[in-house]
C-alpha positions as CSV (number, residue, x, y, z in Angstrom):
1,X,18.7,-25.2,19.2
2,X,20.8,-22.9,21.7
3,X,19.1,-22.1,25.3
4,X,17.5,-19.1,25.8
5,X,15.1,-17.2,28.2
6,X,13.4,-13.6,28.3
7,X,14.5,-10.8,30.6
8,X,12.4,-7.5,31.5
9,X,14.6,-4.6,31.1
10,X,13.1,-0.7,31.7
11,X,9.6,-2.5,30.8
12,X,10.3,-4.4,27.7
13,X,11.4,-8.1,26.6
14,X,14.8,-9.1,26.2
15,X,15.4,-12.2,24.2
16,X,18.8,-13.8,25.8
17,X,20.3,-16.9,24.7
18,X,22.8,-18.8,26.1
19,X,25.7,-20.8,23.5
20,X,29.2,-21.6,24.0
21,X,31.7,-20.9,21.5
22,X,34.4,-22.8,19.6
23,X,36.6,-22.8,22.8
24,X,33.8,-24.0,24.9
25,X,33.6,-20.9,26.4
26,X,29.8,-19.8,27.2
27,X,28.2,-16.9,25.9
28,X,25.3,-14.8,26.3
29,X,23.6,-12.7,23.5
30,X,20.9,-9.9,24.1
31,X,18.3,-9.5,21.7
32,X,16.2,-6.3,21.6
33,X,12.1,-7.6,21.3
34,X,10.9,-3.8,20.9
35,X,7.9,-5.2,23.0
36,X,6.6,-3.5,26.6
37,X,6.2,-6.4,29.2
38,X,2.5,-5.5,29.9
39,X,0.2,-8.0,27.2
40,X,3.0,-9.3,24.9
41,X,4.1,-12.3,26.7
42,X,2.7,-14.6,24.0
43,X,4.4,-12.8,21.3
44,X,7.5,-12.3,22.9
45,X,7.8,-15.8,23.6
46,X,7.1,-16.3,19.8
47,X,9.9,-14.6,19.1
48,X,12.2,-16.1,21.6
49,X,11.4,-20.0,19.9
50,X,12.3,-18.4,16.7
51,X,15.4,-16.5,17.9
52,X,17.0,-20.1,19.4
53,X,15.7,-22.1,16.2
54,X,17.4,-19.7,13.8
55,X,20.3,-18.5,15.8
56,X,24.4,-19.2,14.4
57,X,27.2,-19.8,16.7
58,X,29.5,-16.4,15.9
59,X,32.9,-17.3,14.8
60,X,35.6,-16.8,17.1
61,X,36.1,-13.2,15.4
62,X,33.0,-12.0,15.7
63,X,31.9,-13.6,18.9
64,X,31.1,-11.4,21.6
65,X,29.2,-10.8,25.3
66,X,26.6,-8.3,23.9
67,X,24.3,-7.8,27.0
68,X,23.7,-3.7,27.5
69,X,25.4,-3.2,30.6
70,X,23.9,0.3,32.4
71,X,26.5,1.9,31.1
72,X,26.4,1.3,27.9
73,X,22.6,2.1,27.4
74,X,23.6,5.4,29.3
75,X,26.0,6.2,26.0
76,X,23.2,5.1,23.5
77,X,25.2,1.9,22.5
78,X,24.0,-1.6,22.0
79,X,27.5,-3.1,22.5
80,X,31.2,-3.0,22.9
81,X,31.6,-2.7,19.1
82,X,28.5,-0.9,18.3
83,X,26.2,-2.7,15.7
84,X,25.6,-1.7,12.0
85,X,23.0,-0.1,11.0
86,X,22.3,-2.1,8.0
87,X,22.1,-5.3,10.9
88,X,20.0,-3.1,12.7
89,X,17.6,-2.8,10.3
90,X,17.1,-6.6,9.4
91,X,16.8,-7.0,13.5
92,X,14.0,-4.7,13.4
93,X,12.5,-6.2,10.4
94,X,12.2,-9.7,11.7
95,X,10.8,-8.1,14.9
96,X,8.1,-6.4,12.8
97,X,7.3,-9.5,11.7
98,X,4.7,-10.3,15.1
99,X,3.4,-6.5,14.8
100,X,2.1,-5.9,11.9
101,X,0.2,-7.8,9.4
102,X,1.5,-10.3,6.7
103,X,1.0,-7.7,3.8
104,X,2.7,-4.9,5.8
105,X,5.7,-7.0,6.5
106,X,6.0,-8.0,2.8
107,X,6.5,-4.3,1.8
108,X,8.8,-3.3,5.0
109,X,10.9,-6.4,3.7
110,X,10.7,-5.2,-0.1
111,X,12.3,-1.8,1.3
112,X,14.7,-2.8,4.1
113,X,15.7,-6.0,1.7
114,X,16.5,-4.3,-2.0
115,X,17.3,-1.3,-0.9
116,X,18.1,0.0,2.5
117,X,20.7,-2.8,3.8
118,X,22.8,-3.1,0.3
119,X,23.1,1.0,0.3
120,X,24.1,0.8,4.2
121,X,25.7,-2.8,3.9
122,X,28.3,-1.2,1.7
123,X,28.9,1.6,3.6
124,X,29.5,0.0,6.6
125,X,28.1,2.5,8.9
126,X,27.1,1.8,12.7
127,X,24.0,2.7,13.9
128,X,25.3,4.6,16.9
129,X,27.2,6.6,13.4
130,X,24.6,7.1,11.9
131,X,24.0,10.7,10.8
132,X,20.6,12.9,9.0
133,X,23.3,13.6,6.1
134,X,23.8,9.8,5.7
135,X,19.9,9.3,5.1
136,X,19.7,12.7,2.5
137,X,22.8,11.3,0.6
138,X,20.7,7.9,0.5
139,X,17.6,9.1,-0.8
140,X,19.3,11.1,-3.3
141,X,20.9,7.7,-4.4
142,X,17.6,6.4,-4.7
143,X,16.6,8.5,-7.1
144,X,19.0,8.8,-9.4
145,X,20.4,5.9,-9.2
146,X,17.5,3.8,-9.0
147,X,15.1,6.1,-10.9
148,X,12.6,5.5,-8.2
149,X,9.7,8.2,-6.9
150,X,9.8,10.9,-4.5
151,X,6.5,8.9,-2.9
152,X,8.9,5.4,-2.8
153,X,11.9,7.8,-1.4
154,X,9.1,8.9,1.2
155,X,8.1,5.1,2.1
156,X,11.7,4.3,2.5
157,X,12.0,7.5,4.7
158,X,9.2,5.8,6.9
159,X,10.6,2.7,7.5
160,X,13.9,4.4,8.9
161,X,12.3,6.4,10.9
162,X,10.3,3.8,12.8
163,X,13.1,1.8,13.0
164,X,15.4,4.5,14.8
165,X,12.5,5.5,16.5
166,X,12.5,1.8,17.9
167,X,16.4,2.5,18.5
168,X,15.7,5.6,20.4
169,X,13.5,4.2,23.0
170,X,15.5,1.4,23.5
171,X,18.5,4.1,24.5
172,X,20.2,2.7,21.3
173,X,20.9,6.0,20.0
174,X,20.6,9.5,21.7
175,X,18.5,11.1,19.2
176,X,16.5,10.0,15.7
177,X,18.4,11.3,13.1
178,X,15.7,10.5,10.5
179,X,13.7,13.4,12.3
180,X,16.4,16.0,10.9
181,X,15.9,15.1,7.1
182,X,13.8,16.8,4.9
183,X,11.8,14.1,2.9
184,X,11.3,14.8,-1.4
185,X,7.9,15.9,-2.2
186,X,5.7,14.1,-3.1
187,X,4.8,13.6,-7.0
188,X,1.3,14.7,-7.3
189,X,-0.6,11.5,-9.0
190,X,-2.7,12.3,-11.9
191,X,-4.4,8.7,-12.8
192,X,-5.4,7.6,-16.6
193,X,-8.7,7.3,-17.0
194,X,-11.2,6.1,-19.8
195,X,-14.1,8.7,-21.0
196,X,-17.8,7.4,-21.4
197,X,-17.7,6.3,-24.8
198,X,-14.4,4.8,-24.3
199,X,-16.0,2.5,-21.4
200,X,-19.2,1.4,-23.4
201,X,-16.8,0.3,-25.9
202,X,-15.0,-1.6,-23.5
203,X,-17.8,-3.5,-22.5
204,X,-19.1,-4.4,-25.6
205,X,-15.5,-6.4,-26.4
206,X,-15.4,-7.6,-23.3
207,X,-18.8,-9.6,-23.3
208,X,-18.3,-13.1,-22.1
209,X,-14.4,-12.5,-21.5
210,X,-13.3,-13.9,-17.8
211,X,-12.6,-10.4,-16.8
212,X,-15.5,-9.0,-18.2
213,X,-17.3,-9.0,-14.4
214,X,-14.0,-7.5,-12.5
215,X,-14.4,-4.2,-15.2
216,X,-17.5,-3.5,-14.9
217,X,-17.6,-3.8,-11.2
218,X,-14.6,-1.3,-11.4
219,X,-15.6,1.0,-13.7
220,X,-18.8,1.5,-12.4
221,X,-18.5,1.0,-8.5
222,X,-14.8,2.0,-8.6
223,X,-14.2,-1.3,-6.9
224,X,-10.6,-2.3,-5.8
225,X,-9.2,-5.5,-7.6
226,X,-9.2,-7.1,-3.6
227,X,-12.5,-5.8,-3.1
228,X,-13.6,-7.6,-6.5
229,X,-12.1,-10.8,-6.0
230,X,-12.9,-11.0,-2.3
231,X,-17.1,-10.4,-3.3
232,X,-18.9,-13.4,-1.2
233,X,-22.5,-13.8,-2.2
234,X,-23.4,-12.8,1.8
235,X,-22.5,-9.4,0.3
236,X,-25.4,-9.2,-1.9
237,X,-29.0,-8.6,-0.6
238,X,-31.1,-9.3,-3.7
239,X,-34.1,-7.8,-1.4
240,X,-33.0,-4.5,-0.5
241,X,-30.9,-4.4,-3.1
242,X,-27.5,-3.4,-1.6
243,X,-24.3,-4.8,-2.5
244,X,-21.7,-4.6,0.6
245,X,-17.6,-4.2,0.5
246,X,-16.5,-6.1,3.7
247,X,-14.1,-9.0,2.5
248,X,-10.9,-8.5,0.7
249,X,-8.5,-11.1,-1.0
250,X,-4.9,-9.9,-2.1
251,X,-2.1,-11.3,-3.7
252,X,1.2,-10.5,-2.2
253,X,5.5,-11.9,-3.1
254,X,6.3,-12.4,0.4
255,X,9.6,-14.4,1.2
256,X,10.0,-15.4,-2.2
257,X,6.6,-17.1,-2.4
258,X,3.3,-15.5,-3.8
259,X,0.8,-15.4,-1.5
260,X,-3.4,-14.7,-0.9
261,X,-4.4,-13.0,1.8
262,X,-8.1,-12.8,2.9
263,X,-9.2,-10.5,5.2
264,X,-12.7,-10.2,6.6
265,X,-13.0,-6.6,6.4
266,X,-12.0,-3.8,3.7
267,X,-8.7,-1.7,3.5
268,X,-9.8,1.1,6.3
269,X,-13.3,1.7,8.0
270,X,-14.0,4.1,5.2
271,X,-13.6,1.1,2.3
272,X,-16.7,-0.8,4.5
273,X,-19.5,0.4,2.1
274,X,-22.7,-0.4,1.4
275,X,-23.8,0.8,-1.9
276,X,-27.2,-0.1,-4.3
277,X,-27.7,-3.0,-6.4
278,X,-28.2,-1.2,-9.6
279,X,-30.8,-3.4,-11.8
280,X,-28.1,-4.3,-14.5
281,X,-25.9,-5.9,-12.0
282,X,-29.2,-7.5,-10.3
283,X,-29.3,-9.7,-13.6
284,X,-25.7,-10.0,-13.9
285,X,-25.7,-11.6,-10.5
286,X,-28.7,-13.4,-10.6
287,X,-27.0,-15.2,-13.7
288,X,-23.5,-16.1,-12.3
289,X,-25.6,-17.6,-9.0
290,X,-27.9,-19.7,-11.8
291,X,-24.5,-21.0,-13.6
292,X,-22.6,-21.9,-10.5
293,X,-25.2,-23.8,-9.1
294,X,-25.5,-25.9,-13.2
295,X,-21.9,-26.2,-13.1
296,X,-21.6,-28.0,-9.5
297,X,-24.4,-30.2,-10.9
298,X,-22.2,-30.5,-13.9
299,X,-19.2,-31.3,-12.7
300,X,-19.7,-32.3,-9.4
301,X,-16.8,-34.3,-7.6
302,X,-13.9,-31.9,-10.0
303,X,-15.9,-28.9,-8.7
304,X,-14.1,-26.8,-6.1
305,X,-16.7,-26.2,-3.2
306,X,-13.6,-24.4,-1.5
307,X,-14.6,-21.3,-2.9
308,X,-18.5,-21.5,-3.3
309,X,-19.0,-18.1,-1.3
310,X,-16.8,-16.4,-3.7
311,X,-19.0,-14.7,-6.7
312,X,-15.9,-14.2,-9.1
313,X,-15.2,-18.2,-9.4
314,X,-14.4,-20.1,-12.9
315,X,-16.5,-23.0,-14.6
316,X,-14.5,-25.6,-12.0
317,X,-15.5,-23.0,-8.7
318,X,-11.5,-22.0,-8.4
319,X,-11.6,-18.4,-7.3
320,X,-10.0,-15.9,-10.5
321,X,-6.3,-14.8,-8.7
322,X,-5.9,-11.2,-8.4
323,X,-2.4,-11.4,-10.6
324,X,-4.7,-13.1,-13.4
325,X,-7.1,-9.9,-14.0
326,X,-4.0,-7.3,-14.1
327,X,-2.0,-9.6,-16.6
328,X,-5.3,-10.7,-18.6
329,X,-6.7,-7.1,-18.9
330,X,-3.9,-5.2,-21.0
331,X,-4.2,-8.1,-23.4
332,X,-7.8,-7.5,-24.4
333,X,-6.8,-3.9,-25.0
334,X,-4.3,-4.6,-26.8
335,X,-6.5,-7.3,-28.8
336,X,-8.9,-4.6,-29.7
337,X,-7.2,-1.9,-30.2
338,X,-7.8,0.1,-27.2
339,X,-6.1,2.9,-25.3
340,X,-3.6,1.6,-22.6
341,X,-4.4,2.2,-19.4
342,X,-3.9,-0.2,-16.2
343,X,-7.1,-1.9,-14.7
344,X,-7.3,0.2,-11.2
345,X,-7.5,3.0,-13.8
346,X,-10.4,1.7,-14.2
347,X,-11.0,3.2,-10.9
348,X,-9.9,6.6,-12.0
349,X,-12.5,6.7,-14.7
350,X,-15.5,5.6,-12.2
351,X,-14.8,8.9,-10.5
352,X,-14.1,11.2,-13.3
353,X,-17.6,10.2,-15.3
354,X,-18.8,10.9,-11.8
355,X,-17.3,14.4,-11.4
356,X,-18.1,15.3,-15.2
357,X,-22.1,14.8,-14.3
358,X,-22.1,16.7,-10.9
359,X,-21.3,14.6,-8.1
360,X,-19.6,16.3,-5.5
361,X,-16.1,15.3,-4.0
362,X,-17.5,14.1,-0.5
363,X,-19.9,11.7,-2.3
364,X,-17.0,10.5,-4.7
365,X,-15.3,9.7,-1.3
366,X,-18.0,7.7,-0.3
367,X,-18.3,6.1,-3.1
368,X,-14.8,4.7,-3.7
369,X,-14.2,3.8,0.1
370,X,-11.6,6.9,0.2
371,X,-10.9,7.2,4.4
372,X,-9.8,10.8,3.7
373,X,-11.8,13.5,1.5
374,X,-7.9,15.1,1.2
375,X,-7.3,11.9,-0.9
376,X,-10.1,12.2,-3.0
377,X,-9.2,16.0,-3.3
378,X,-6.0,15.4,-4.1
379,X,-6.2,12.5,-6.7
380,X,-9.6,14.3,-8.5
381,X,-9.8,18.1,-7.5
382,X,-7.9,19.1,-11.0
383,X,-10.8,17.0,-13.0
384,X,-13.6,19.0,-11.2
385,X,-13.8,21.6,-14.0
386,X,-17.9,21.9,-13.2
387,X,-17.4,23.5,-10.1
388,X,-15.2,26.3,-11.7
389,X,-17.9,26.3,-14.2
390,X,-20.4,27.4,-11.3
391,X,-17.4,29.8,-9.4
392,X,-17.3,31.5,-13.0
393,X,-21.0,32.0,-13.1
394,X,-21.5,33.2,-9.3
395,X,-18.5,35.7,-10.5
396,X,-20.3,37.4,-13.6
397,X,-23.0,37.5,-12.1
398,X,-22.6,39.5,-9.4
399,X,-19.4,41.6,-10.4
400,X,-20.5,44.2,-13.7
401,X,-16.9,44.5,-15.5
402,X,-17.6,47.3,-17.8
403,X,-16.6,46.3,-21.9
404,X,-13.5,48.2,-22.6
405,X,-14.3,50.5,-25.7
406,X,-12.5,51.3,-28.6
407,X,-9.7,53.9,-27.7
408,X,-10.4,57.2,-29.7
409,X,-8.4,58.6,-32.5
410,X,-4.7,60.5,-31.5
411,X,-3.6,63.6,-32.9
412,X,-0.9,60.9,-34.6
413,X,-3.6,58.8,-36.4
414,X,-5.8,55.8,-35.8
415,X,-4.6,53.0,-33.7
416,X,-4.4,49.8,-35.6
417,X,-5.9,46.7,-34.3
418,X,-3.7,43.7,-33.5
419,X,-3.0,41.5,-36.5
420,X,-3.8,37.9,-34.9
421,X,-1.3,35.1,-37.0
């Protein structure tokens, strides 16, 4: 492990470490922590241990004094030789890593990892080269190359623009050139959705099936697959009859492993719900507490007591994985014959049975845990055909369009009415 220290510079942490190269000769490396010195000691000493344990001697090529003289920041460059902006990114990526949570990072490094570096890797561009036309000719490769959407385009466009942003204030480049690009639109999202009778006939097939609770909490609460695994049984109050959305449990590839996250709250403060214990799912959850508590008696020692908060558990008290109800579901419709659709479809279909009988948009927000009415608006406004039904009535009724009458005869004979094929 090399030595190293941290350095304020212009109120932020500087990682430097200290190596000698294959001559012998010593060398000092600067390291950019993106952190302000005021509360991020901790962290920044974090990433200092990780920086020595995972640092490689340069080759005699490459190796190089990269500490930003003043002059140097004063031209927006991070070295002699400038750095590449694909090395850039993966710098800013690892320092993400201690800023954001576990689940974030996964999808900066899905991003940065498949698709940003290889594009720039190739192209060998340096960061302090990098131009707004070099980031348009990259999201147009995306997209046809790649086939991806304009709203992936857009997250890609995000993660750039944080980064330079990151670059900017550290006087690594003079301006952001991300700010200069015009992202694609984004694709409006029109979700699948299952009508009433289509649902009642899905939960008739699915009686007794191990996903049969996570549909039925979804179809008819519009629950989230991590809201439906991560249901504890301190959510449900069987006496006032609420059932509460406060834990979630995901399942994310991070670093080339598959991962759960738990998290003791919901996706935003709008997804922390309470909504009523409807009497159907009083019985339903009366039963699954009965049967967990005859198989721990059952099978006692083989029992997993890990997860005895968790409602959605199997016969054994292992917790059902998120991947197994979105690999499982499509095979029971496909066993019976149904429509495809995917399971947070399921979703989709809560709120359009919910905007077919009259429920307004800002209680279809509160319902599903939306933290914006624009994204309820967005997603269901074309589905809301009852409140054109009630424009359309408010319209007749007060405006008195006069019934066009038959036109006369003409002095060149009797006008003939359209012939309709």
């Amino acid at each position: 492990m090399v030595a190293g220290h941290l350095q304020e510079k212009k109120g932020n942490y500087y990682i430097v470490l200290n190596y000698k190269d294959e001559k012998g000769k010593r060398k000092t490396k600067w390291i950019a922590t993106g952190l302000p010195t005021k509360g991020n000691k901790k962290k920044a000493e974090g990433m200092l241990q990780d920086a020595r344990k995972n640092f490689e001697i340069p080759s005699e090529s490459a190796a190089e004094e990269i500490k930003p003289r003043e002059e140097e920041v004063t031209q927006g460059e991070a070295s002699p030789t400038g750095i590449l902006f694909s090395d850039f990114m993966l710098e800013w990526l690892e320092m993400m890593k201690y800023l954001v949570e576990v689940s974030t990072h996964a999808a900066y490094s899905f991003a940065v990892k498949t698709r940003i570096v290889p594009y720039f890797q190739e192209k060998k561009i340096l960061l302090t080269e990098l131009t707004p036309k070099h980031l348009h000719d990259f999201y147009q490769y995306c997209l046809k190359e790649h086939k991806v959407t304009t709203n992936t385009v857009q997250h890609y466009h995000a993660n750039i623009r944080q980064a330079l942003q990151h670059a900017f204030k550290m006087d690594m480049i003079r301006s952001n050139p991300a700010d200069k690009v015009d992202r694609p639109k984004k694709n409006q999202f029109i979700g699948s959705y299952y009508t009433n009778e289509e649902l009642n006939q899905l939960f008739e097939v699915l009686k007794d099936d191990p996903v049969e609770l996570a549909v039925c909490l979804a179809a008819f609460y519009g629950l989230r697959r991590s809201e439906i695994v991560g249901l504890k049984w301190n959510a449900i109050n069987f006496q006032r009859q609420t059932i509460t959305i406060r834990h979630t449990v995901t399942s994310i590839s991070y670093e080339g492993k598959q991962i759960i996250v738990e998290k003791d709250r919901a996706k935003n403060k709008s997804s922390y719900r309470t909504l009523p214990l409807v009497p159907v799912f009083f019985e339903l959850l009366l039963r699954l507490w009965e049967e967990q508590q005859k198989n721990r008696a059952l099978f006692k020692d083989s029992y997993q007591y890990k997860y005895e908060e968790y409602i959605y558990v199997d016969k054994l008290g292992d917790r059902i994985k998120p991947g197994y109800i979105t690999q499982h579901f499509p095979l029971v419709l496909q066993k019976h014959g149904m429509r495809r659709i995917r399971f947070h479809d399921l979703r989709h279909s809560c709120a359009s049975l919910l905007l077919a009988n009259g429920v307004s948009l800002k209680e279809i927000q509160e319902w599903l845990g939306h933290s914006h009415y624009s994204t309820t608006a967005n997603i269901y406004a074309h589905l809301d055909y009852s409140s054109k039904i009630s424009s359309a009535q408010v319209m007749n009724n007060n405006l008195q369009i006069p019934i066009m009458q038959k036109a006369p005869e003409s002095s060149q004979g009797q006008l003939q009415e359209p012939v309709l094929c």
